[in-house]
One Martini backbone bead per residue (centre of mass of N, CA, C, O) as a GRO file, in nm:
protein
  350
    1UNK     BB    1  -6.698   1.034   4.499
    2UNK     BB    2  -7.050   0.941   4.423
    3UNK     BB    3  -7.257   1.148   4.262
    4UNK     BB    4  -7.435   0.955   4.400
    5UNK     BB    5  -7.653   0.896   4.617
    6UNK     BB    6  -7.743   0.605   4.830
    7UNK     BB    7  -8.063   0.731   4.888
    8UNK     BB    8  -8.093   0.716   4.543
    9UNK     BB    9  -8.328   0.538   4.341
   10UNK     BB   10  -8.172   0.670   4.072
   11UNK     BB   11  -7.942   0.457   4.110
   12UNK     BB   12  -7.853   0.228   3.994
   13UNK     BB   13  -7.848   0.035   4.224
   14UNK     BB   14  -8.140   0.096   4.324
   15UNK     BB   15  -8.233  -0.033   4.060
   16UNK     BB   16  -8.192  -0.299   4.074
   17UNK     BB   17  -8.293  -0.356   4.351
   18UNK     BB   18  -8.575  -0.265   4.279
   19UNK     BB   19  -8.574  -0.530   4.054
   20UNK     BB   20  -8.435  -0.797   4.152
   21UNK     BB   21  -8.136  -0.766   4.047
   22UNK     BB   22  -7.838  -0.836   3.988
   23UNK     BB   23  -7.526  -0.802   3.892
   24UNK     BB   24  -7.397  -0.792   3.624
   25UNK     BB   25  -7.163  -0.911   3.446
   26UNK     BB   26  -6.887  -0.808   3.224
   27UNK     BB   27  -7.035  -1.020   2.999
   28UNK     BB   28  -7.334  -0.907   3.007
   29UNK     BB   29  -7.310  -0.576   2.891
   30UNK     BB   30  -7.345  -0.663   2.636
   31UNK     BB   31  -7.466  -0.674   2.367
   32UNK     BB   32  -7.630  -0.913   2.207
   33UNK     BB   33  -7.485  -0.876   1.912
   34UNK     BB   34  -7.234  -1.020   2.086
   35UNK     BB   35  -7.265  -1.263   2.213
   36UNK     BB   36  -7.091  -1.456   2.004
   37UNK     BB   37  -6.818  -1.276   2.117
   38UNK     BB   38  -6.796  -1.385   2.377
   39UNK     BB   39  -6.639  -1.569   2.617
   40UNK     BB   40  -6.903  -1.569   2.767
   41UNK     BB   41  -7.202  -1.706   2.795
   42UNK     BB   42  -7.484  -1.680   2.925
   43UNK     BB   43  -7.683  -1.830   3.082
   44UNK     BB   44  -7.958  -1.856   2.924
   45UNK     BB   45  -7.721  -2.026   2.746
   46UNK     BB   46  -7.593  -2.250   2.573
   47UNK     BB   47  -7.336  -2.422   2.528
   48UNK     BB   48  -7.081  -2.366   2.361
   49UNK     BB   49  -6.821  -2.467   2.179
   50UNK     BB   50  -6.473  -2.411   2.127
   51UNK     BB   51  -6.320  -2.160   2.007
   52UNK     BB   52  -6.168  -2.148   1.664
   53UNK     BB   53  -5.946  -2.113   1.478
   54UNK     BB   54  -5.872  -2.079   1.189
   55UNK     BB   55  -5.753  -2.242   0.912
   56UNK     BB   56  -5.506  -2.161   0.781
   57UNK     BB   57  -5.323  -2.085   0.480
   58UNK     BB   58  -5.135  -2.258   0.321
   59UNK     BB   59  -4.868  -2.040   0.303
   60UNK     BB   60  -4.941  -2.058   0.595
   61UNK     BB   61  -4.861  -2.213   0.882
   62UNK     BB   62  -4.870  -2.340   1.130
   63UNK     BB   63  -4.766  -2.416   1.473
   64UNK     BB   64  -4.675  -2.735   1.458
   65UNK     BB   65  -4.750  -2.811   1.174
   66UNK     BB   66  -4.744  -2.972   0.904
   67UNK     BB   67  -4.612  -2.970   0.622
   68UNK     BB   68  -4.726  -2.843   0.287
   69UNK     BB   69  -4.732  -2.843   0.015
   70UNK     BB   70  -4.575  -2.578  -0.185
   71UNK     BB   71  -4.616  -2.330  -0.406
   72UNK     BB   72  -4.336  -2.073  -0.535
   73UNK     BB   73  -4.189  -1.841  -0.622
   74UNK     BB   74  -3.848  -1.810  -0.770
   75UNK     BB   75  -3.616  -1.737  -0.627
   76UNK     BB   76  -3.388  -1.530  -0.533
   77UNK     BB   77  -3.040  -1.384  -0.627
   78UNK     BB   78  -2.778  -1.329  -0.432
   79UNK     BB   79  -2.588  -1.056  -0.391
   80UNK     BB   80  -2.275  -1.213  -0.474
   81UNK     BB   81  -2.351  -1.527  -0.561
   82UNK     BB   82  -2.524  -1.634  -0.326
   83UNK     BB   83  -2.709  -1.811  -0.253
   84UNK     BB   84  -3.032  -1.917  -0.237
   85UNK     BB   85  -3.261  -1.821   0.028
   86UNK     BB   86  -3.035  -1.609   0.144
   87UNK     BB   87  -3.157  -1.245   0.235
   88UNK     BB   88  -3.098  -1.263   0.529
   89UNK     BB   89  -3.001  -1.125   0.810
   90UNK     BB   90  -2.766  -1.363   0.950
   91UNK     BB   91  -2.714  -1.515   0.722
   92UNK     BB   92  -2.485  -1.801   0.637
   93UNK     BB   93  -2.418  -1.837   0.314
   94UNK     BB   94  -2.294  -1.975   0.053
   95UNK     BB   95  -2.041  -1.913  -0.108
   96UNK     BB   96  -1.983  -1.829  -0.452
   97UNK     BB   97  -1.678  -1.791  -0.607
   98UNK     BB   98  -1.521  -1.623  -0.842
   99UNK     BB   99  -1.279  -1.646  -1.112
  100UNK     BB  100  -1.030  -1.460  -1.115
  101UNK     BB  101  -0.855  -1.294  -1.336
  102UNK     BB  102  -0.595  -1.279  -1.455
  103UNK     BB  103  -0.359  -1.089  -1.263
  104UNK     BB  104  -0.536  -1.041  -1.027
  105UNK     BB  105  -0.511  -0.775  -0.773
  106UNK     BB  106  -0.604  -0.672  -0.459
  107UNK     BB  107  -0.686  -0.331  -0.536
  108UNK     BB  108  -0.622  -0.340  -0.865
  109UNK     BB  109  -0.746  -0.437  -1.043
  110UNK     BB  110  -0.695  -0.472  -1.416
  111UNK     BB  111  -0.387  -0.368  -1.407
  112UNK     BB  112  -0.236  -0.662  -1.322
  113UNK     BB  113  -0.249  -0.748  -1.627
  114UNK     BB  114  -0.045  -0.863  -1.813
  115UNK     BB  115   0.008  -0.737  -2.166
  116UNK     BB  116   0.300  -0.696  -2.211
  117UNK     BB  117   0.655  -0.628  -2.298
  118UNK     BB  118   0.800  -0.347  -2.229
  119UNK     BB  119   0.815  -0.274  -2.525
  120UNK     BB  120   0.858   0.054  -2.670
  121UNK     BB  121   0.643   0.364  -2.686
  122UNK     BB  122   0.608   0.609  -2.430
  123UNK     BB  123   0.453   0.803  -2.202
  124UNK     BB  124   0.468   1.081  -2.030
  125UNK     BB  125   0.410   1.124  -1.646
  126UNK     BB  126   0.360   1.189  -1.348
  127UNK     BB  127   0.410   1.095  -1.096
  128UNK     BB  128   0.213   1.020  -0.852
  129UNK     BB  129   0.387   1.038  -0.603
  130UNK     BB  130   0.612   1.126  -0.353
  131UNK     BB  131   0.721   0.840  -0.238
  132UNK     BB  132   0.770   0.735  -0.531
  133UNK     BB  133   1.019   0.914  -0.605
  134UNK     BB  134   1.212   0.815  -0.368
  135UNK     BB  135   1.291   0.537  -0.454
  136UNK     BB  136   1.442   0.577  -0.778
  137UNK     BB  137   1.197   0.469  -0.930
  138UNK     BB  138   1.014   0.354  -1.242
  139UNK     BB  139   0.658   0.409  -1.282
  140UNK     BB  140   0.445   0.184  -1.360
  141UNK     BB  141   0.241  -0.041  -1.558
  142UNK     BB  142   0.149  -0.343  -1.483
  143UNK     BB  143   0.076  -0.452  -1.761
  144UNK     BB  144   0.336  -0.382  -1.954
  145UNK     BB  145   0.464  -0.588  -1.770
  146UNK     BB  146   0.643  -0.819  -1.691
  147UNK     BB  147   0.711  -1.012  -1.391
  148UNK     BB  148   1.032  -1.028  -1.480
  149UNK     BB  149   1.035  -0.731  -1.450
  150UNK     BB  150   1.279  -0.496  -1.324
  151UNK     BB  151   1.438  -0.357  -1.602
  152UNK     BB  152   1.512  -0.065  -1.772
  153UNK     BB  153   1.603   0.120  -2.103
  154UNK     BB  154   1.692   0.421  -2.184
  155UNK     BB  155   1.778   0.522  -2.481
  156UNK     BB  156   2.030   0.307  -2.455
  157UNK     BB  157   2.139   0.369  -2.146
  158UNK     BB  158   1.923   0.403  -1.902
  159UNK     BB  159   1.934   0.272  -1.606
  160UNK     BB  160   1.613   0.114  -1.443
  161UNK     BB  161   1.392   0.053  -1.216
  162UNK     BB  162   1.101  -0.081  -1.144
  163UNK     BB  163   0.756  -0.002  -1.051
  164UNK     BB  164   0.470  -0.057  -0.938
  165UNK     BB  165   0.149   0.110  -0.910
  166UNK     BB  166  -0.045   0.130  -0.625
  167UNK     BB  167  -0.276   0.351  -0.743
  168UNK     BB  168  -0.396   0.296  -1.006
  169UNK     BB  169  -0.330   0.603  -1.200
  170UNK     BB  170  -0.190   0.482  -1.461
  171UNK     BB  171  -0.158   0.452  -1.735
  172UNK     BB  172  -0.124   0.296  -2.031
  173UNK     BB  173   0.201   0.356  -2.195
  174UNK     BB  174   0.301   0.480  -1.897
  175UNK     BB  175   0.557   0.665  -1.765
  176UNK     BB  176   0.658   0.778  -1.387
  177UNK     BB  177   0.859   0.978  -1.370
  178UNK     BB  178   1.090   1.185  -1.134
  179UNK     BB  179   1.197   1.471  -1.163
  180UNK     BB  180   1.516   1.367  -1.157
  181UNK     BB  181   1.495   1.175  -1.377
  182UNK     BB  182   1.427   1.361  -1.588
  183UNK     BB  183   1.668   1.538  -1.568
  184UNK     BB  184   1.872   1.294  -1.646
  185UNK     BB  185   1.737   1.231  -1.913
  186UNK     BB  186   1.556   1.405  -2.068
  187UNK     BB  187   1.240   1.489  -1.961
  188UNK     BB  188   0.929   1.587  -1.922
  189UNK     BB  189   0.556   1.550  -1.817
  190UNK     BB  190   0.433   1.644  -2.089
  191UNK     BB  191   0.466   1.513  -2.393
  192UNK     BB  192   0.626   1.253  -2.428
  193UNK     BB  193   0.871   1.044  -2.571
  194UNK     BB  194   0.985   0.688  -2.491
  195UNK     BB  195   1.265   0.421  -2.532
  196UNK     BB  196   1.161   0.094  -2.404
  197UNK     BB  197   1.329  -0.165  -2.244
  198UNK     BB  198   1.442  -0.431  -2.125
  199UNK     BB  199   1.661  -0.545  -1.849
  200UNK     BB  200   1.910  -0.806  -1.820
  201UNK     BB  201   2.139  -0.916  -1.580
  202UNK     BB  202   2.438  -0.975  -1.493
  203UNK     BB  203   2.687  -1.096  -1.290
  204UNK     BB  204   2.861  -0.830  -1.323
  205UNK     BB  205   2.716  -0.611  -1.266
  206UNK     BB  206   2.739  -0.596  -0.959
  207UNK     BB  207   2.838  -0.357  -0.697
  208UNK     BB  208   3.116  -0.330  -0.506
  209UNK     BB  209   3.106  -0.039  -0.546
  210UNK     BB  210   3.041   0.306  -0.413
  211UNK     BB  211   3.039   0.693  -0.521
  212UNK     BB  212   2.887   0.977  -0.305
  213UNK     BB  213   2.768   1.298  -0.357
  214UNK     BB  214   2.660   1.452  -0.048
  215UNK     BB  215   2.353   1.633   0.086
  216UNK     BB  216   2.117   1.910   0.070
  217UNK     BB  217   1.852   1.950  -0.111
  218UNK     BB  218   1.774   2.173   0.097
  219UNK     BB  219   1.906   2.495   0.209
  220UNK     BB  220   1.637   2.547   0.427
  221UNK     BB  221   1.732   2.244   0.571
  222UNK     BB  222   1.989   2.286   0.688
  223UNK     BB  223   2.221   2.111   0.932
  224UNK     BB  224   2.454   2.031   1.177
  225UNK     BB  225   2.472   1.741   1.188
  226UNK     BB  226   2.579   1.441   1.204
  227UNK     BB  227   2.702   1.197   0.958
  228UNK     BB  228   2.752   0.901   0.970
  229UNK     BB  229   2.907   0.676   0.711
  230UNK     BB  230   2.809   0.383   0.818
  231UNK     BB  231   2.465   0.447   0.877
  232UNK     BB  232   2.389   0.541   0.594
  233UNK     BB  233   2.496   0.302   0.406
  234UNK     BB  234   2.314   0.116   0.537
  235UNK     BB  235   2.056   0.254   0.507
  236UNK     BB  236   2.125   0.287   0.179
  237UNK     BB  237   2.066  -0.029   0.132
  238UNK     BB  238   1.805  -0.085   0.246
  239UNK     BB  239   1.635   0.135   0.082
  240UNK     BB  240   1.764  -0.011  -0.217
  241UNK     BB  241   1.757  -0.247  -0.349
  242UNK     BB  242   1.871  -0.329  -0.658
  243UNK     BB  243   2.006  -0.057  -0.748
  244UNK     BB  244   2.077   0.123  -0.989
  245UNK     BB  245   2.423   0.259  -1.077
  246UNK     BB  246   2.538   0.516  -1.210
  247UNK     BB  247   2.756   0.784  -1.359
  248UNK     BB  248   2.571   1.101  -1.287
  249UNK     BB  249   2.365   1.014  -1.128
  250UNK     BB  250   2.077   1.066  -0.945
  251UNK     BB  251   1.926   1.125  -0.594
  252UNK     BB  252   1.692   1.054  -0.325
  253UNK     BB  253   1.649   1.095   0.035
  254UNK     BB  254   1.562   0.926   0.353
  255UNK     BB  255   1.757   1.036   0.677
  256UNK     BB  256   1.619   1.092   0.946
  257UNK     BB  257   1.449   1.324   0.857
  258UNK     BB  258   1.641   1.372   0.604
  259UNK     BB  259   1.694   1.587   0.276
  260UNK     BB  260   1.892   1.383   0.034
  261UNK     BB  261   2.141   1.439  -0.214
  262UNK     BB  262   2.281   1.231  -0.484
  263UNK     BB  263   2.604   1.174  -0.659
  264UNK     BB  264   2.710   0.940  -0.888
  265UNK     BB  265   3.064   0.906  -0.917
  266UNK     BB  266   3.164   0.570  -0.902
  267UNK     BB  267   3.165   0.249  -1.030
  268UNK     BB  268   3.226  -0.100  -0.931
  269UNK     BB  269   3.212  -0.428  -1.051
  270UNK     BB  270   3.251  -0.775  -1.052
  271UNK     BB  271   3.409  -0.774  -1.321
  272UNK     BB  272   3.600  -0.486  -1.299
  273UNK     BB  273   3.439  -0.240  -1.418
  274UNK     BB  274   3.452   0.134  -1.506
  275UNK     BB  275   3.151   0.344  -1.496
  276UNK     BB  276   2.969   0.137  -1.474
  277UNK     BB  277   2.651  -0.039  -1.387
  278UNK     BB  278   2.538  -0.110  -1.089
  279UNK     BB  279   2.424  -0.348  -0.826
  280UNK     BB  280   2.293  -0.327  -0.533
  281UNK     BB  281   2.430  -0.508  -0.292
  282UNK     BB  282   2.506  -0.609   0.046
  283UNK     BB  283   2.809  -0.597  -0.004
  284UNK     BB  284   2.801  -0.285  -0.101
  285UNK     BB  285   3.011  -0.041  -0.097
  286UNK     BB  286   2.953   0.310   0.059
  287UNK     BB  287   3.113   0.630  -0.038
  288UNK     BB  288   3.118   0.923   0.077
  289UNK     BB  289   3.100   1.272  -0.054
  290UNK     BB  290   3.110   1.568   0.015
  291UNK     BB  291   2.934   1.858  -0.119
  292UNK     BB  292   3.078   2.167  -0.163
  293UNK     BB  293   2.770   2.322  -0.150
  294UNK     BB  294   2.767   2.180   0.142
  295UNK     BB  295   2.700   2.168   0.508
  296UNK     BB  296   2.785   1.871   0.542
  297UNK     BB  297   2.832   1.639   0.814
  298UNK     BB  298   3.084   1.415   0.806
  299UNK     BB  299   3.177   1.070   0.950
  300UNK     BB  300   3.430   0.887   0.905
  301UNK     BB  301   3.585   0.608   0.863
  302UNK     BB  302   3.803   0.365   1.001
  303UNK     BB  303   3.773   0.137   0.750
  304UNK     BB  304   3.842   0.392   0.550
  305UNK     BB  305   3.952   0.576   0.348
  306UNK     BB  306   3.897   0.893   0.238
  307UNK     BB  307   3.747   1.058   0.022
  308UNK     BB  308   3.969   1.317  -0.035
  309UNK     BB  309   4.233   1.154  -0.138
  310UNK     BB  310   4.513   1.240  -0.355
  311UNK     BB  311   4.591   0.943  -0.335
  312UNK     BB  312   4.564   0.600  -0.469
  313UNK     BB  313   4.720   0.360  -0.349
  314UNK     BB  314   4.727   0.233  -0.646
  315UNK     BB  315   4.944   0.439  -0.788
  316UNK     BB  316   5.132   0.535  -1.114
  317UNK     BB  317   5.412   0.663  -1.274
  318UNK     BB  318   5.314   0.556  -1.555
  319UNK     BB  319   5.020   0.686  -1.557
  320UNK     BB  320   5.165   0.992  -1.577
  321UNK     BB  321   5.434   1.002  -1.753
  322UNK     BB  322   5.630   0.865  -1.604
  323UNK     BB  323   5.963   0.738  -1.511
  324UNK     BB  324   6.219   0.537  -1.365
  325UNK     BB  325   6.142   0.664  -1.028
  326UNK     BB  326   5.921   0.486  -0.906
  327UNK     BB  327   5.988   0.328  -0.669
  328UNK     BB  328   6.087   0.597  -0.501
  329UNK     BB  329   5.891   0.815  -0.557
  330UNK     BB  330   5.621   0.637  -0.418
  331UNK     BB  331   5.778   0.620  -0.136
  332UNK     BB  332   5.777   0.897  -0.071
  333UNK     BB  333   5.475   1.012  -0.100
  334UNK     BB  334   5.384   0.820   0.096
  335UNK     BB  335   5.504   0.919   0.343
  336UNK     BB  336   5.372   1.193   0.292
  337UNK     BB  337   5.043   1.093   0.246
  338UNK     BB  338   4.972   0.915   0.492
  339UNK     BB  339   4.727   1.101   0.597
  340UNK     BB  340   4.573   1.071   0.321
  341UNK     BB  341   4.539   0.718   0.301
  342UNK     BB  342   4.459   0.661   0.629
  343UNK     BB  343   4.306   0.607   0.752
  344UNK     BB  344   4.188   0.826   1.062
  345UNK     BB  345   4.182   0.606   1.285
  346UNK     BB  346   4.478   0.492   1.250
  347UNK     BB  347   4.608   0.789   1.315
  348UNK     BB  348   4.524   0.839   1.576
  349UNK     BB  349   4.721   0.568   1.681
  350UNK     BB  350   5.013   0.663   1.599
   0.00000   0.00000   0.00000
């Protein structure tokens, strides 16, 4: 509703048309002073040329003009090496790759660069993780050995495997022994030095068979589980590959999710010395025997004799100096211990 009367003459529209002029358009409201900006120009002026945009300045270019040569400040190069000109996200510009140092591993720092020969006097540290202490290996940095090197020998004894560090905290000229190992050697944790060589195995090094006496690692941790040892030889061969076993040698490993510890008692190598440091490879045999002070249970192969056997197949009273009736002896006993000699499996057939 119009606040003004229809029949009020002094209504605008009242005065317009008592003026005798029509409604202005809304073109026409402006005022004066403003109608050189106005979209259409009044009726009473002559019609002006149609306004047009200013033309850019050199350096902004309009929209489909041609360009125009322009000089602008030196590009800057972008972070990463990449061309210069691609600054902006989404472009996808040419990556110029430095190459990097010799021996450098993705992740791994400048850790990798191998500039050491293996051999002098390191410091001992402790291992940098859990995982790396089960492997039963010792934990070096990368730099300090060359990559041929696999095996060290501590203090002309100690023959061990040896890991790159993964975690690239051990510093350089320090090795990262775990708890069994150093009490295996008889080093600290922190303040020792100890005296280390490259070790490399020759063929008869490698371990035709090797005899264990395994456990459960914590007391509080001990099950009534059988334990196949068939199905752990094979378990501990594949964990453990190239690994030096010495005798009384210290172990620690994870047999599906039990944590057990074993004790390398009598290694054979393939040159035939017994006693000697050999190393595992696939088809050494591997014979556990329970160790006494623990509760585990084993179940033994039918494809060799028991572990805890009193007589040796090949066992002889010449070594025992016993003399005259070897052969009556021999004979006698053998078939006294035959349950002690033959498979268990094999005893259950007969």
């Amino acid at each position: 509703m119009s606040f003004f009367k229809r029949t009020d003459p002094n209504a605008p529209s009242a005065r317009r048309n008592a003026a005798g002029t029509a409604s202005p358009s809304p073109y026409e409201r402006l005022p004066a002073d403003n109608s050189s900006h106005s979209s259409l120009p009044p009726p009473h002026q002559p019609s002006l040329p149609p306004r047009r945009s200013p033309a850019p300045p050199d350096t902004h270019m309009a929209y489909g003009a041609p360009q125009r040569p322009q000089q602008s400040a030196p590009p800057r190069e972008a972070y990463g090496a990449y061309a210069s000109g691609h600054e902006q996200y989404g472009e996808k510009a040419e990556y110029h790759s430095q190459q990097p140092p010799r021996g450098y591993q993705p992740g791994g720092g400048m850790q990798g660069v191998s500039t050491g020969t293996g051999r002098g006097i390191y410091n001992i540290a402790p291992c940098p993780s859990d995982p790396l202490a089960l492997t039963n290996r010792l934990v070096v940095n990368g730099g300090d050995f060359p990559p041929e090197v696999e095996y060290v020998i501590l203090r002309d004894q100690f023959i061990l495997s040896i890991i790159r560090d993964p975690t690239r905290t051990l510093p350089p000229k320090h090795l990262g022994p775990s708890k069994i190992i150093r009490q295996w050697v008889g080093l600290s944790a922190v303040g020792e030095t100890v005296q280390c060589e490259p070790f490399y195995p020759a063929n008869g090094d490698w371990a035709s068979s090797a005899e264990l006496e395994v456990g459960f690692r914590l007391k509080r941790k001990e099950t009534q589980d059988l334990f196949d040892s068939e199905e752990m030889a094979q378990a501990f061969i594949s964990a453990f590959p190239s690994l030096p076993l010495t005798p009384l040698q210290p172990l620690v490993f994870d047999y599906r999710g039990h944590e057990l510890k074993a004790t390398v008692r009598a290694v054979s190598t393939l040159d035939g010395q017994e006693g000697a440091t050999g190393i595992i490879m696939e088809g050494t045999e591997i014979i556990w025997v329970k160790d006494p002070s623990s509760s585990i249970k084993l179940k033994n192969s039918s494809k060799r004799g028991p572990t805890n056997a009193i007589l040796a197949p090949n066992f002889k009273f010449e070594d025992m100096g016993i003399g005259g009736l070897d052969t009556e002896f021999s004979a006698i006993f053998r078939r006294a211990f035959a349950s002690r000699i033959f498979p268990p499996g094999l005893v259950e057939k007969l």
